[in-house]
MARMIPA-324143 format. One line per field, with one value per residue (C-alpha): residue in three letters; x, y, z. Coordinates in steps of 0.001 Angstrom, whole numbers, plus 500000, padded with zeros to 6 digits. Layout:
N
residuo [ala / ...] $
xx [X / ...] $
yy [Y / ...] $
zz [Z / ...] $
This chain:
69
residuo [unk / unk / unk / unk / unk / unk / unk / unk / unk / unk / unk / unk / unk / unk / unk / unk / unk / unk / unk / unk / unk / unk / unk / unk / unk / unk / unk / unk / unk / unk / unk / unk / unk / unk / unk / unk / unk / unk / unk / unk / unk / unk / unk / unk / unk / unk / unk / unk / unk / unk / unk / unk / unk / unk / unk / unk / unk / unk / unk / unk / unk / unk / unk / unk / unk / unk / unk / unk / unk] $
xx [489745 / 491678 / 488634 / 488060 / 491516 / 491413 / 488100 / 489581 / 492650 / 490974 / 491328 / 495091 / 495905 / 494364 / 496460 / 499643 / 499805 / 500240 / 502661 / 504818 / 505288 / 505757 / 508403 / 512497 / 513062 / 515427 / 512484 / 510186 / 512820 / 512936 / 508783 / 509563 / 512444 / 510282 / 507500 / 508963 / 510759 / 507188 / 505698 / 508736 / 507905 / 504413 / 505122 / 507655 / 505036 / 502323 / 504459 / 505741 / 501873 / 500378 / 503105 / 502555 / 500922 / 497822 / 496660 / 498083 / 495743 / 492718 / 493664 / 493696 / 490508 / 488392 / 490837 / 487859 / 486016 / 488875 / 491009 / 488154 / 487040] $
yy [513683 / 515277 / 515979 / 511876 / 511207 / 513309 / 511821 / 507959 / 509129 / 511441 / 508454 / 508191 / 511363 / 511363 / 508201 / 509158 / 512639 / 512290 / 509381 / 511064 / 514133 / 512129 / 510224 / 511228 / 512190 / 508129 / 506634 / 508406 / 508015 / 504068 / 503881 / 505567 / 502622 / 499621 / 500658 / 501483 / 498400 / 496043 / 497640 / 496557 / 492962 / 493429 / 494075 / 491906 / 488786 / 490397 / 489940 / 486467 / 485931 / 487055 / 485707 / 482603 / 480992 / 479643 / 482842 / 484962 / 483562 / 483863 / 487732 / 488168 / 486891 / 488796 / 491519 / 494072 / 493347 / 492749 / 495416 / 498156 / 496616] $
zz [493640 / 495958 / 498678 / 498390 / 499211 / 501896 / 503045 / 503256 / 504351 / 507326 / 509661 / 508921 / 509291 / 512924 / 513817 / 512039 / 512670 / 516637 / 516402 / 513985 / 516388 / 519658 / 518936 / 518017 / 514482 / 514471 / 514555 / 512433 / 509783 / 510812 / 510489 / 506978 / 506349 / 507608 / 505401 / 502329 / 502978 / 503335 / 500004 / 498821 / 499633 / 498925 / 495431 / 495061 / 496129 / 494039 / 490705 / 492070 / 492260 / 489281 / 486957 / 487750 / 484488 / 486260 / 487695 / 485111 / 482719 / 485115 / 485730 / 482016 / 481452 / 484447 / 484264 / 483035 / 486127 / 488733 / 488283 / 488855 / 491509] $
């Protein structure tokens, strides 16, 4: 598990890695803020989404093959 992690994450790490140590410790801390922040939303409008009765009742029935996926 961990080597495939490491495998899809490779890329990221090779982006990340060099912005994280160019820039002041303010804004590395700010990246960390904003993005915390936008998963925040993210799931926020995911449970909005898939409570909604319409869809909720289409996720429950493909469920088994969605969620996998």
């Amino acid at each position: 598990v961990a080597g495939v992690t490491l495998a899809n994450g490779g890329d990221n790490i090779g982006v990340y890695t060099p912005v994280f140590l160019s820039v002041e410790p303010l804004a590395a801390v700010a990246y960390c803020i904003v993005f915390l922040a936008l998963v925040a939303v993210l799931v926020a409008l995911a449970k909005f989404v898939a409570t909604r009765p319409p869809i909720a009742e289409v996720l429950e029935r493909w469920e088994h093959i969605l969620f996998p996926i």
